[in-house]
C-alpha positions, -999 to 999 in steps of 0.1 A, spaced: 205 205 232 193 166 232 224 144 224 214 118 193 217 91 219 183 105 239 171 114 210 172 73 193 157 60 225 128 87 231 116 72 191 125 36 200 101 42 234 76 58 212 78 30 188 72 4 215 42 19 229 26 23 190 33 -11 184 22 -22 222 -13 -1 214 -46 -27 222 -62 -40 193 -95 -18 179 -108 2 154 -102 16 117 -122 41 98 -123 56 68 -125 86 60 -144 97 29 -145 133 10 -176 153 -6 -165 144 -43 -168 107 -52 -138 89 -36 -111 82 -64 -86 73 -38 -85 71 1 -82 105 20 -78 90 52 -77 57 73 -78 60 113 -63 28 126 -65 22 166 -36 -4 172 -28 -34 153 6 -47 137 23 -18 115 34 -36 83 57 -15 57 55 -31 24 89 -27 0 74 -13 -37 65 -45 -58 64 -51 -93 54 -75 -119 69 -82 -155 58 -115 -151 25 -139 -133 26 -170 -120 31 -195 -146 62 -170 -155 39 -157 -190 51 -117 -195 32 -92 -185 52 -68 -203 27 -46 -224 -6 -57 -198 -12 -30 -174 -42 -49 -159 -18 -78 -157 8 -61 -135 -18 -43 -114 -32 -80 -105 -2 -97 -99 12 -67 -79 -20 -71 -55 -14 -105 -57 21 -101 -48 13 -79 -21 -14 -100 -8 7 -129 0 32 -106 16 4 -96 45 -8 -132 46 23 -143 55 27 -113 85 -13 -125 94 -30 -102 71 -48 -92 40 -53 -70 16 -84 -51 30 -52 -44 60 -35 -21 40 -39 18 52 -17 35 29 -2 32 -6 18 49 -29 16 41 -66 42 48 -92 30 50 -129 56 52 -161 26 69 -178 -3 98 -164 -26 80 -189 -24 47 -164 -42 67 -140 -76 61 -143 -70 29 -150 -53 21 -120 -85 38 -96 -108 14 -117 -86 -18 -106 -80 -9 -77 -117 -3 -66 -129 -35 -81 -99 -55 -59 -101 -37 -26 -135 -25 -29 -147 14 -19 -128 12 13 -93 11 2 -62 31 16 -54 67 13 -29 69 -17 -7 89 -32 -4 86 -77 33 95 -87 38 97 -120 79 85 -132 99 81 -162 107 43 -158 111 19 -134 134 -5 -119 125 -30 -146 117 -13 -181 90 -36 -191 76 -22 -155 43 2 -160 35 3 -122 50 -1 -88 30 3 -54 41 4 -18 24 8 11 17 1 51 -8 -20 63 -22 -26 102 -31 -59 109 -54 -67 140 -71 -32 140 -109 -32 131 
């Protein structure tokens, strides 16, 4: 039996080499059907970066965005953007996301967005639809992981 003190430093080594890994490649990797979300990204070292779910009830100039689904999406990426700039990255960094709607009709929606901000290579994703949010004026919430300094 491994005691839960071996056990915490065997992850914390195996953390330390991931994040130790040389700088190199990411890929994409695309299904037969056309691509409505991200199946797959391959990342070959680079910064791990684990983004806490963001939302937006409000942009910049503090105007609602209470009933504007397109609004929220925006200021989320926008949100989430400035997040990776400040850890030396960017959007196009982010390998992973998972999206929570309050309503399945968002869907589609949200894929159009999301294509015309990250363009066809965006991150494997997961759609959850939920009752309500954190914030009820809320009509999205994404989170995700991003590796910065892989290609």
């Amino acid at each position: 039996m491994v005691s839960t003190a071996s056990s915490r430093a065997f992850i914390g080594l195996v953390a330390a080499a991931l994040l130790a890994a040389p700088l190199h490649a990411k890929e994409f990797l695309k299904g037969e059907r056309p691509q409505t979300r991200g199946q797959a990204v391959i990342t070959d070292g680079g910064k791990i970066v684990w983004l806490a779910g963001q939302l937006a009830v409000v942009d910049d100039s503090g105007k609602s965005l209470a009933g504007d689904l397109d609004g929220q999406v925006r200021q989320i990426f926008k949100l989430l953007n400035a997040t990776l700039e400040k850890a030396g990255g960017k959007l196009s960094d982010m390998v992973q996301m998972t999206v929570f709607i309050t309503d399945v009709r968002y869907g589609d929606r949200l894929t159009q967005l999301r294509r015309e901000i990250l363009g066809d290579n965006f991150p494997g994703s997961a759609l959850i639809t939920v009752t309500a949010l954190a914030i009820p004026e809320a009509k999205v919430e994404i989170q995700g992981y991003a590796v910065i300094g892989s290609k």
